[in-house]
C-alpha atoms as one frame of an Amber mdcrd trajectory, in Angstrom:
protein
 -55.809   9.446  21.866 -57.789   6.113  21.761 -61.057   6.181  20.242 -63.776
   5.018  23.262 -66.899   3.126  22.091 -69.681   1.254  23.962 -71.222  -1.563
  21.677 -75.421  -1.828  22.797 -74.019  -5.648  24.428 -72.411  -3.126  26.888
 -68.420  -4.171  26.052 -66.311  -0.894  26.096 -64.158  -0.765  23.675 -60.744
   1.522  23.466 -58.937   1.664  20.182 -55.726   3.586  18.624 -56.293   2.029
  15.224 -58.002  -0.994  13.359 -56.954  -2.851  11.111 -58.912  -3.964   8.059
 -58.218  -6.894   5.810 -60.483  -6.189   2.411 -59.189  -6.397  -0.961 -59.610
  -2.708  -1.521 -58.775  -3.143  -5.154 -61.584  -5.022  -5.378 -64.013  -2.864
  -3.905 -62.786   0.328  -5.691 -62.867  -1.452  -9.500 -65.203  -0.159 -11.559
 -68.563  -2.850 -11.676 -69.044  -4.231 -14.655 -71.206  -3.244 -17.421 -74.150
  -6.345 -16.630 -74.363  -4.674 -13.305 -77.611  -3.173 -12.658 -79.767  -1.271
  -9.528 -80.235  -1.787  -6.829 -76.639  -3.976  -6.890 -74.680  -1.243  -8.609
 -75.748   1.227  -5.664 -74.431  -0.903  -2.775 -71.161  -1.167  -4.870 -71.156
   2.376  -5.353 -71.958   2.937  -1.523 -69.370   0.602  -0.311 -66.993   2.046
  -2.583 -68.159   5.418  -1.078 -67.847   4.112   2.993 -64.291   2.653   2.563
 -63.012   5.839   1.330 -64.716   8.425   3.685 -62.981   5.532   6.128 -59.621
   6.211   5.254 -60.112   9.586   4.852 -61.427  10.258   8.706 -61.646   6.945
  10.342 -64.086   4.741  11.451 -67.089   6.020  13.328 -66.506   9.309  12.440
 -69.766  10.469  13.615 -70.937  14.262  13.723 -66.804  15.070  12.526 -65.717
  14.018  16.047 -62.700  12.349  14.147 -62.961   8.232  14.047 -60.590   5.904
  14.633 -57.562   5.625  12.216 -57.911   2.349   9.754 -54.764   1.079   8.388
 -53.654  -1.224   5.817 -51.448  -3.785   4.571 -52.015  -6.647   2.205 -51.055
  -5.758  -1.588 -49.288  -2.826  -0.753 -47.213  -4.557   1.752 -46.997  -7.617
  -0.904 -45.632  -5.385  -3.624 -42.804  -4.807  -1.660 -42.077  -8.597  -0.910
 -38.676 -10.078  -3.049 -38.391 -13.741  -2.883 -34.957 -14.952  -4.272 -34.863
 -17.033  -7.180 -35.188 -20.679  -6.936 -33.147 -23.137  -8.266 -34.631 -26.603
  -9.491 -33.049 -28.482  -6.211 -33.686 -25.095  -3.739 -32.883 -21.623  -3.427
 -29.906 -19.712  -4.627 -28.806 -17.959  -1.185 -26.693 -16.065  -2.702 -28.590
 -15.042  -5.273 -28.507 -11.185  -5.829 -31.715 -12.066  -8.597 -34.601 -10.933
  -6.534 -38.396 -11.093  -8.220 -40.967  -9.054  -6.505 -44.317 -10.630  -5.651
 -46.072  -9.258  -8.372 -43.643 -10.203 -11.289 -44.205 -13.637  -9.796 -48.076
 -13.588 -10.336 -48.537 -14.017  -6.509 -48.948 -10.407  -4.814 -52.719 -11.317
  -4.270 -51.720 -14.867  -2.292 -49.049 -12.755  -0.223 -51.145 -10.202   0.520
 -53.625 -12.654   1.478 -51.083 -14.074   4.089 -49.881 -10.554   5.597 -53.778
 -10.254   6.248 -54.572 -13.337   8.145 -51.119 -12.938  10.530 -51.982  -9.197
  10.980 -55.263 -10.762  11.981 -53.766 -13.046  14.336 -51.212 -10.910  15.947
 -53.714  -8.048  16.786 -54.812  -7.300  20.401 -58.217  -7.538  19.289 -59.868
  -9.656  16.014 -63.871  -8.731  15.355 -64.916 -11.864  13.060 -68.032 -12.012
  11.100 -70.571 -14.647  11.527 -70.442 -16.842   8.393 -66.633 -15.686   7.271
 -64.335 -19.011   6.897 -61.805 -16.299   6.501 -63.595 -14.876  10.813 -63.639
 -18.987  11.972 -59.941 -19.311  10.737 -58.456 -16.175  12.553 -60.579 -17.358
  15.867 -59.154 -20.707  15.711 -55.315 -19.517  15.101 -55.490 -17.791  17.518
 -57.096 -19.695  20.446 -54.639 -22.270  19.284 -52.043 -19.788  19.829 -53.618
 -18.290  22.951 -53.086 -15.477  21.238 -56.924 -14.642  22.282 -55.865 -13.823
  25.769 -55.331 -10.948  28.272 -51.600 -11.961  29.444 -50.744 -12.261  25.718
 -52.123  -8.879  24.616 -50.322  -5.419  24.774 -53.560  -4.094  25.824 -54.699
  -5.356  29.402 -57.761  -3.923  29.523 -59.538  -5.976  26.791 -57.895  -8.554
  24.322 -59.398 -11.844  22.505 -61.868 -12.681  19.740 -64.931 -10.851  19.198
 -68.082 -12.326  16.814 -70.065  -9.506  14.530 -73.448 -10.638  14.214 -77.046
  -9.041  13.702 -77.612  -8.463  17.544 -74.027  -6.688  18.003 -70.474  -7.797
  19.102 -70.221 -10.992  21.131 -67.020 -12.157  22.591 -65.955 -16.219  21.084
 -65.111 -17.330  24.149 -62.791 -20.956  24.199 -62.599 -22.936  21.213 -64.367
 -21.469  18.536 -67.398 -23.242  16.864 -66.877 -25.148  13.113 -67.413 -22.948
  10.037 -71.006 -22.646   9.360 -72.372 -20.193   6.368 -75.401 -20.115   7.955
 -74.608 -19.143  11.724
């Protein structure tokens, strides 16, 4: 069943998963030794909140089950064989395959799954200040891929902007990268 939410701007949203393009690894490494309070804690809590996430969702409030969060990136990547290359192209019928990581690029793959996840999805929520938000909005406006007759879900489609006051949707052309707004 979809997960139902009202955000306080009063859009209702209706989701069956979300997707979530973090570099988990990243957040689940052990901080470094220099590392001290209060930083260490929010590591520690946001280590804490992204597994409780993908152990019962997102928004699981009171145990009334959240919404499922899935993910792709390095996983995804590992599985990725490119075919070896030959100094004037590929071998096509090459049967020497090197997987993503043995090539030293299962981070920059990864990276890419991400963003065209991103821009494929009914729905994108950006954050303000992301270059990684402003380029997902602008793919897909360029693609149109921000509208209702483009989305497999009619009721509600396009980009959405997380900000201190709540969930705004971007609405045309999506404003330059700023850090600061």
């Amino acid at each position: 069943p979809a997960f139902q939410a009202n955000d306080p701007t009063g859009i209702q949203f209706s989701f069956d998963a979300i997707f979530v393009a973090i570099s988990r690894y990243q957040i689940e490494k052990p901080p470094g030794e220099n590392i001290r309070p209060p930083l260490l804690d929010i590591i520690k809590e946001n280590a804490q909140t992204l597994e409780q996430a993908r152990n019962n969702g997102l928004f699981n409030h009171n145990g009334a089950g959240g919404i499922p969060m899935f993910e792709s990136g390095k996983g995804t990547a590992e599985k990725v064989r490119f075919p070896s290359v030959r100094s004037f192209g590929y071998d096509v019928n090459s049967t020497n395959f090197k997987t993503a990581d043995e090539l030293g690029v299962a981070e920059l793959v990864a990276s890419i799954i991400n963003f065209f996840t991103a821009v494929k999805a009914d729905i994108f929520v950006g954050v303000r200040g992301s270059s990684y938000s402003t380029d997902v909005f602008s793919v897909r406006y360029y693609m149109q891929q921000n509208l209702k007759e483009n989305s497999r879900n009619s009721s509600l489609s396009g980009n959405y902007l997380l900000g201190p006051d709540g969930i705004e949707e971007v609405v045309g052309s999506p404003r330059p990268h700023s850090c600061g707004k």
